[in-house]
C-alpha positions as CSV (number, residue, x, y, z in Angstrom):
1,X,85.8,101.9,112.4
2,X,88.5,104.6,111.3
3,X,89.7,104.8,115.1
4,X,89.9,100.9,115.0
5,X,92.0,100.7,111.4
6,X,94.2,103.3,112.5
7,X,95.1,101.6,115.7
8,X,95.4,98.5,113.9
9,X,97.9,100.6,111.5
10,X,100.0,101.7,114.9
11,X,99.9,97.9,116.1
12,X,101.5,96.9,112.8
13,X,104.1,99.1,112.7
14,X,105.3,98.3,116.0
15,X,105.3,94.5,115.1
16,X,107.1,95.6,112.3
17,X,109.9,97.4,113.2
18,X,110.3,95.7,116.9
19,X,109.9,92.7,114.8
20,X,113.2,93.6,112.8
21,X,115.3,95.1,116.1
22,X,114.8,91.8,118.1
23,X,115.3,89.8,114.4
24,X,118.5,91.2,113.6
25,X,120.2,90.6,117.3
26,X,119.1,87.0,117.4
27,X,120.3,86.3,113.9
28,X,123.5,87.9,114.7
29,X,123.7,85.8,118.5
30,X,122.9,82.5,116.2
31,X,125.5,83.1,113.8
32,X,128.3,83.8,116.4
33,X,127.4,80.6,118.3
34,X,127.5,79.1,114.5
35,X,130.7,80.3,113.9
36,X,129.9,82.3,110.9
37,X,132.6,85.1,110.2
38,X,132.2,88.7,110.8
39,X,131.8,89.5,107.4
40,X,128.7,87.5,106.6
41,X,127.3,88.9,109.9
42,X,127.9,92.2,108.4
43,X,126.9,91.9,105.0
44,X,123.9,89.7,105.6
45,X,122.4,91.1,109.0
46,X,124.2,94.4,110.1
47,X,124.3,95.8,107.0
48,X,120.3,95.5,105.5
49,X,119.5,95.6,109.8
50,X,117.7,99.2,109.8
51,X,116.0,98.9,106.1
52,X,114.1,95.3,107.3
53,X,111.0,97.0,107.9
54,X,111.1,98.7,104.4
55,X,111.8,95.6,102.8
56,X,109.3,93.8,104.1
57,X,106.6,96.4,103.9
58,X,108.1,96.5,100.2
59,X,107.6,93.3,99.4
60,X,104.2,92.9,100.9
61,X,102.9,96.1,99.1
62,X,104.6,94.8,95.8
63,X,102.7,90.8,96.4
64,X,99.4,93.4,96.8
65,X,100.4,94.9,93.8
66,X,100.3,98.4,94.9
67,X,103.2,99.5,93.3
68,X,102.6,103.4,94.4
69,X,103.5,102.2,97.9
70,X,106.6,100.6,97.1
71,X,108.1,103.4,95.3
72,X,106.4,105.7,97.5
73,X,108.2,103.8,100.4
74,X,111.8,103.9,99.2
75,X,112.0,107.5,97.6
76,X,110.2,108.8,100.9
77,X,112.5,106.6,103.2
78,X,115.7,108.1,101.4
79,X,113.8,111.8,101.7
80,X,113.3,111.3,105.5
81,X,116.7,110.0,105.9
82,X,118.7,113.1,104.6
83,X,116.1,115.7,105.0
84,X,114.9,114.6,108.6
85,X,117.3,112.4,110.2
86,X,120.6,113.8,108.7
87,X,119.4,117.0,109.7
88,X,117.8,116.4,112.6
89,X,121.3,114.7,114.0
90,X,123.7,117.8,112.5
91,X,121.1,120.1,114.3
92,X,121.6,118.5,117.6
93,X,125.5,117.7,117.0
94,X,127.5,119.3,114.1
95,X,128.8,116.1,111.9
96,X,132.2,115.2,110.8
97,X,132.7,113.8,108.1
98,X,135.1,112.0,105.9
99,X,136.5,111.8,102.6
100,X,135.7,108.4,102.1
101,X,131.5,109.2,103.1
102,X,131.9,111.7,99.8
103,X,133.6,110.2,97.2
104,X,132.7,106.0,98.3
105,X,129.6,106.0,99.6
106,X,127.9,109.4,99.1
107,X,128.6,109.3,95.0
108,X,127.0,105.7,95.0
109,X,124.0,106.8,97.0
110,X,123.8,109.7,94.5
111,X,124.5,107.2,91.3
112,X,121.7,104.9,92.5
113,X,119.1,107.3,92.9
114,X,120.0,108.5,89.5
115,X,119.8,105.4,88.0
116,X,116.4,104.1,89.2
117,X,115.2,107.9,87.8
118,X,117.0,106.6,84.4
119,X,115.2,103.2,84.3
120,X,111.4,104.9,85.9
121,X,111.6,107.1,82.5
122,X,109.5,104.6,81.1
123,X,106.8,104.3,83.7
124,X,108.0,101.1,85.4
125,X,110.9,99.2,86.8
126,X,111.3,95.4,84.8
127,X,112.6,93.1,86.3
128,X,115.6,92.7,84.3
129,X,116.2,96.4,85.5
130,X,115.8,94.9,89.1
131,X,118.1,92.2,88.6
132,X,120.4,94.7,87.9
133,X,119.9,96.6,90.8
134,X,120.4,93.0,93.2
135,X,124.0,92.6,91.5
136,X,124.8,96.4,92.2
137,X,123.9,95.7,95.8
138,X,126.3,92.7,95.7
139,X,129.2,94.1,94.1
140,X,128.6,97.3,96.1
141,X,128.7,95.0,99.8
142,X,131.7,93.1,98.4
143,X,133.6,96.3,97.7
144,X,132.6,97.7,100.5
145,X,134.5,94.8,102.9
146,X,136.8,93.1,100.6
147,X,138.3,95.9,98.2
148,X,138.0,99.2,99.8
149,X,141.5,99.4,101.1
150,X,142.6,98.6,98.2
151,X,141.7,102.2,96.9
152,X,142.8,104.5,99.6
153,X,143.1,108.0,98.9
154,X,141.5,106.9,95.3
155,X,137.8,107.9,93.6
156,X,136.1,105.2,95.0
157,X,133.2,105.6,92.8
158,X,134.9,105.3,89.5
159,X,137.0,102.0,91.3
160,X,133.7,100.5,92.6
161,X,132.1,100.7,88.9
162,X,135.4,98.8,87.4
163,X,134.6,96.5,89.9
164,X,131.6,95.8,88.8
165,X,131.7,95.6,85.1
166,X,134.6,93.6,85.5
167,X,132.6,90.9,87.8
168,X,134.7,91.1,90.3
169,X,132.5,90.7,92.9
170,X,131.8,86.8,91.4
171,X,135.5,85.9,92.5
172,X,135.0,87.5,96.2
173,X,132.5,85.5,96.8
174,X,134.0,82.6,95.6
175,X,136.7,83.3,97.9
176,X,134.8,84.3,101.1
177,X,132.9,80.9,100.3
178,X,136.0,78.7,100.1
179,X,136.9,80.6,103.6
180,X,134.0,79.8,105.4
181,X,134.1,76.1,104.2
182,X,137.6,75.6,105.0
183,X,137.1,77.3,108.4
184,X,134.2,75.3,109.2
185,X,136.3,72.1,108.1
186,X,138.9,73.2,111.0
187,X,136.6,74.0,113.8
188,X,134.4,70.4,113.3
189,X,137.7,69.0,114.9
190,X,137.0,70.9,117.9
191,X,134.3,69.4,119.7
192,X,133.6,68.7,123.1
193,X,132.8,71.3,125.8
194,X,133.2,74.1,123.7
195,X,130.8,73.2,121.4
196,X,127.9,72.5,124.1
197,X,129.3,75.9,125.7
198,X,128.6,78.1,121.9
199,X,125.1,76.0,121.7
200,X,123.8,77.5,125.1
201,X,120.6,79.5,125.1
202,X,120.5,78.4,120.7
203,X,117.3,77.3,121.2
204,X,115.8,80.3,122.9
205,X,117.5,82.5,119.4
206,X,115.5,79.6,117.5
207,X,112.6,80.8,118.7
208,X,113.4,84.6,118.8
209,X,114.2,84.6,115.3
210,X,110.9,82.8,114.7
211,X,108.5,85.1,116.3
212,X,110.6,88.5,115.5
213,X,110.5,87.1,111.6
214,X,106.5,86.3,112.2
215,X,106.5,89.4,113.9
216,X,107.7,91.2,111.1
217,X,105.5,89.0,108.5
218,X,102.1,90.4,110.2
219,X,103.5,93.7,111.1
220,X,104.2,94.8,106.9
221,X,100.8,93.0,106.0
222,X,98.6,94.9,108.3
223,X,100.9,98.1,108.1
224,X,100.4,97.9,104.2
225,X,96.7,96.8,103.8
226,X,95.9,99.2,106.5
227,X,97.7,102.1,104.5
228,X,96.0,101.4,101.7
229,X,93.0,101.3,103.2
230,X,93.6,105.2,104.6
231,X,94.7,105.9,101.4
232,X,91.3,104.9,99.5
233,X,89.1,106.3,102.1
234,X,90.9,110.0,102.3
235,X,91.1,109.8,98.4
236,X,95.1,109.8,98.1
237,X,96.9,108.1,96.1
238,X,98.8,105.0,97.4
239,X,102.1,106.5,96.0
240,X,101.3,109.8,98.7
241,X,100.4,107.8,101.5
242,X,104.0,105.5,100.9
243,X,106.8,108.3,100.4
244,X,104.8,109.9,103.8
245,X,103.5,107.7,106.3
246,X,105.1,104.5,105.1
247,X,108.0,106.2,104.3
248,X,108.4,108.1,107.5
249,X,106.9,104.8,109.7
250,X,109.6,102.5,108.4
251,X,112.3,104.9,108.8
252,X,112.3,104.8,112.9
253,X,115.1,102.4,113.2
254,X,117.3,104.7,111.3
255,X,115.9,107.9,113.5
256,X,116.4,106.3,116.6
257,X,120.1,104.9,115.8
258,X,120.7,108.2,114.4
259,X,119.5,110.2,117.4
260,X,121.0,108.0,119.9
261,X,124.5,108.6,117.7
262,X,124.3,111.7,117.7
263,X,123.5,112.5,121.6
264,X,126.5,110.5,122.2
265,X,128.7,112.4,119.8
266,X,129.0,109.5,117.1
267,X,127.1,111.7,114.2
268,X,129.8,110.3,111.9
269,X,127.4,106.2,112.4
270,X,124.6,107.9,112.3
271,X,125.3,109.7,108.7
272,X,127.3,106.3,107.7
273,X,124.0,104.5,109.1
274,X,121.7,106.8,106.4
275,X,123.9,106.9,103.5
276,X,124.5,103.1,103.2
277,X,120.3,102.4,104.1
278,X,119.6,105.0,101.3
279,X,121.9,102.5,99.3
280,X,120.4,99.8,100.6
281,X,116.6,100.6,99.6
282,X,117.6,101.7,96.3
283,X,119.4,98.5,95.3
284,X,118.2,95.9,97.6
285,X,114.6,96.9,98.3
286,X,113.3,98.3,94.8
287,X,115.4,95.1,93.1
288,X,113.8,92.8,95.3
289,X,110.6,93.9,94.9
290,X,110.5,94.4,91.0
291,X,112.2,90.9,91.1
292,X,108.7,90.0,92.4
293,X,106.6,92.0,90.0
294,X,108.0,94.5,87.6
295,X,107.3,98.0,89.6
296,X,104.7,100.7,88.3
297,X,106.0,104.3,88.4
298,X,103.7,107.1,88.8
299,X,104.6,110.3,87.4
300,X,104.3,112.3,90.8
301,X,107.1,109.8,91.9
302,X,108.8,110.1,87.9
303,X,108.5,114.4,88.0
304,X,108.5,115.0,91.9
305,X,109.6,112.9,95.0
306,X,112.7,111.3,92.8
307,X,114.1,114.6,91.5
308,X,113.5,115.9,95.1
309,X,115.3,112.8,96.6
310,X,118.5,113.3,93.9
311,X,118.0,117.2,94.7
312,X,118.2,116.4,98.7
313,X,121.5,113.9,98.0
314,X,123.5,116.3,96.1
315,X,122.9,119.3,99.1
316,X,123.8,116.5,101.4
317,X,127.2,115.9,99.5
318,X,127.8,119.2,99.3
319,X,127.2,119.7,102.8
320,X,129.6,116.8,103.7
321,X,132.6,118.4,102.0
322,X,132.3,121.9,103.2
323,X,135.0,122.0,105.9
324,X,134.0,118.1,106.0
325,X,131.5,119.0,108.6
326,X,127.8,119.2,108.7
327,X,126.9,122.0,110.5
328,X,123.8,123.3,112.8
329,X,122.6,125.6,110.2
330,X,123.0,123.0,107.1
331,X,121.3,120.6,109.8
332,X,118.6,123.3,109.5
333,X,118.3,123.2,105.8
334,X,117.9,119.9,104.9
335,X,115.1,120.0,107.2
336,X,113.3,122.8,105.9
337,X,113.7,121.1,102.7
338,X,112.2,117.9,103.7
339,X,109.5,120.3,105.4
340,X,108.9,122.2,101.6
341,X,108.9,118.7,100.1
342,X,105.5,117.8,102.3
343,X,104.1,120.9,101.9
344,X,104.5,120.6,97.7
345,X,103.6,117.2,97.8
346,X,100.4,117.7,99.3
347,X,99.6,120.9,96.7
348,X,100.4,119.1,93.6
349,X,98.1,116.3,94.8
């Protein structure tokens, strides 16, 4: 019975995060041949592409109501992200890094996890707070494509908050809207062979993006109800078995990009790839999934895993700006952190 639930758990992760790989390329080859811009691509596909299996094991667990996984989930993913992947890629390749990675992206990353420890204070995450948390991941994608030059050589982070209390964002989009319409205006005069030449093999990415999104559908459902299940019968609680083996099972996109990166000498995508998922499940995921059903915050997740995931953040920053380069031994560190972070987590429980 146990060997049988557990291989169903395995099964349901691989739908779930193959699911997601073969989603993502066909919703990028279908809107190419649609002639949707670069940006959208981007914004809507490339950039939430490695944190689709947390999102939908997120909001699976959250329709279940089991609230403990979906915090579990995201603090664990952004853990395993720094701790194992970050450090796993320095250790195999030292990192360069960037002035923009510290003072853009890593300070947001740092200011999100902050705020969601500022609005768990009270033992759960409303869905006002989560609504909140959806327009931050909109102004943050906006300024990302559309203002960043803008602030060369600037603090991005104190920018990117201007930009945001100031609604910025709201006129972007406008814009990019307008863009798209009037683009699509111009190309509806081209028709012809080109058109029956950009609709070749649309069909087949029909169907791909069907059975990769069903894929991913029955992947989170089985990959949550069968966590739970392990969770009841070994007597830990759901929030344990989510920052651990949910955490760590929906973070293999990001490991394998990461370790692929880094073998080929790109550790500067691979930490890009971590910092802006860590964003991502902060913003995106928790909002999302509180949007559902306000979020329940446990205190092991309130007085443990989110202190240890702000902890982990700021060594990571700090790490990034010495001699803007992550090195072997900091590689080693963040690891053995993550590695102290299990071993605690499974003594206080």
């Amino acid at each position: 019975m146990v060997i049988t639930n557990f291989l169903i758990l395995l099964l349901g992760l691989v739908f779930l995060v193959k699911g997601s790989d073969y989603f993502v390329k066909s919703a990028s080859a279908i809107a190419e041949k649609l002639g949707v811009s670069e940006f959208v691509i981007g914004l809507t596909l490339v950039a939430v592409g490695t944190s689709i299996p947390e999102l939908a094991s997120s909001i699976v667990a959250s329709i279940q109501h089991a609230s403990g996984i979906v915090v579990g989930n995201v603090v664990g993913s952004n853990i395993v992200n720094i701790g194992l992947i970050v450090g796993l890629a320095a250790f195999l390749t030292p990192i360069k890094t960037e002035v923009e990675m510290l003072r853009r992206d890593g300070y947001i990353m740092l200011f999100a996890a902050v705020l969601f420890f500022v609005f768990a204070l009270n033992g759960e995450l409303s869905k006002i707070e989560s609504v909140l948390f959806i327009l931050l991941y909109i102004a943050y994608t906006f300024f990302l494509f559309e203002e960043a030059e803008k602030y060369k050589g600037k603090l991005h982070f104190k920018e990117f908050l201007k930009y945001f209390f100031k609604f910025q964002y709201i006129s972007s989009a406008k814009q990019k809207i307008n863009g798209m319409a009037n683009g699509s205006n111009r190309n509806n005069g081209d028709s012809g062979n080109k058109n029956s030449q950009s609709k070749d093999g649309f069909s087949k990415d029909i169907l791909t993006l069907v059975l990769s999104c069903a894929a991913i559908i029955i992947g989170a459902n089985y990959f949550v109800e069968e966590s739970i299940f392990f969770a009841e019968l070994l007597g830990v609680p759901d929030t344990i078995i989510g920052t651990t083996l949910v955490a760590l099972g929906t973070s293999l996109p990001e490991l394998a990009v990461t370790v692929s990166a880094a073998r080929q000498g790109y550790g500067s995508i691979a930490l890009g790839n971590v910092i802006g998922s860590n964003i991502t499940n902060i913003f995106m995921i928790l909002g999302v999934s509180g949007l559902l059903f306000p979020i329940a915050v446990a205190e092991i997740s309130l007085f443990f895993t989110t202190p240890v995931m702000i902890f982990i953040s700021i060594a990571l920053l700090i790490f990034i700006s010495t001699g803007w380069e992550i090195k072997r031994w900091e590689g080693i560190s963040l690891m053995a952190i993550y590695a102290a972070f299990l071993l605690l987590l499974f003594r206080v429980t």
